[in-house]
C-alpha positions in Angstrom: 73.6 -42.7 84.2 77.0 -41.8 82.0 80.0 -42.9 83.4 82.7 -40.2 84.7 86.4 -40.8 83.4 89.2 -41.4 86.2 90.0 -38.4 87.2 94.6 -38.4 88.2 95.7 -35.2 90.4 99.2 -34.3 88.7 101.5 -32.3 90.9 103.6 -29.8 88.5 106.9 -28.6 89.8 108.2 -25.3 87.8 111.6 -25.7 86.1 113.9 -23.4 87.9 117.4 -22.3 86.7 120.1 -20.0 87.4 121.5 -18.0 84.4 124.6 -15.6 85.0 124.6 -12.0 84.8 126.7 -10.9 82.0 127.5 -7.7 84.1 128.7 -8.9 86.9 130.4 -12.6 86.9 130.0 -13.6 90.2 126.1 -12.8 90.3 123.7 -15.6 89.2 119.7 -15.1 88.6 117.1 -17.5 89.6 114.7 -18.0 86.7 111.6 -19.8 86.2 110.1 -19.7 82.6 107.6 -17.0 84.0 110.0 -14.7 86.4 113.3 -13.8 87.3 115.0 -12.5 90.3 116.6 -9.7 88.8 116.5 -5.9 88.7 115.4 -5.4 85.0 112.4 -8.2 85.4 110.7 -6.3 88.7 111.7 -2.8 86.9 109.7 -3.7 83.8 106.8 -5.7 85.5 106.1 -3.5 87.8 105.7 -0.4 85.4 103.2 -3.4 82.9 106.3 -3.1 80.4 107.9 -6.3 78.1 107.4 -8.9 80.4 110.6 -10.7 79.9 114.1 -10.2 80.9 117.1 -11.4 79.0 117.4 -14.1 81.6 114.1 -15.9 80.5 115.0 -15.0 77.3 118.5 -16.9 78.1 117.1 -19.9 79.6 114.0 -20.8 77.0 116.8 -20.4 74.7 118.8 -22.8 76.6 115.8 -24.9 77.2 114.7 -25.2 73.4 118.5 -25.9 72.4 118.8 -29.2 74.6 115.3 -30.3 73.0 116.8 -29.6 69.4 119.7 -32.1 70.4 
């Protein structure tokens, strides 16, 4: 008989961050790298349009810069 590899359960937490609205300064998004909390992200995936909003845009951005560092 072959011999199965350990297999490891990993738990994966999504990275979660807040980018500010450039409209309104006191108003702050909650992003994950797959959704956002605002307006413009429900508008456009609930119609099956761009599915990205500036704030995912903001915070891969963001994400990529620290990595280049």
């Amino acid at each position: 008989m072959a011999k199965h590899p350990k297999t490891y359960e990993m738990k994966v937490r999504p990275i979660v961050v807040e980018v500010n609205s450039e409209r309104d300064s006191g108003q702050k998004y909650t992003v994950t790298f797959a959704q956002c909390d605002c307006p413009d992200f429900h508008y456009r995936h609930d119609r099956g349009e761009y599915p990205f909003c500036k704030h995912i845009v903001a915070a891969y951005g963001a994400l990529f810069a620290n990595l280049l560092k």
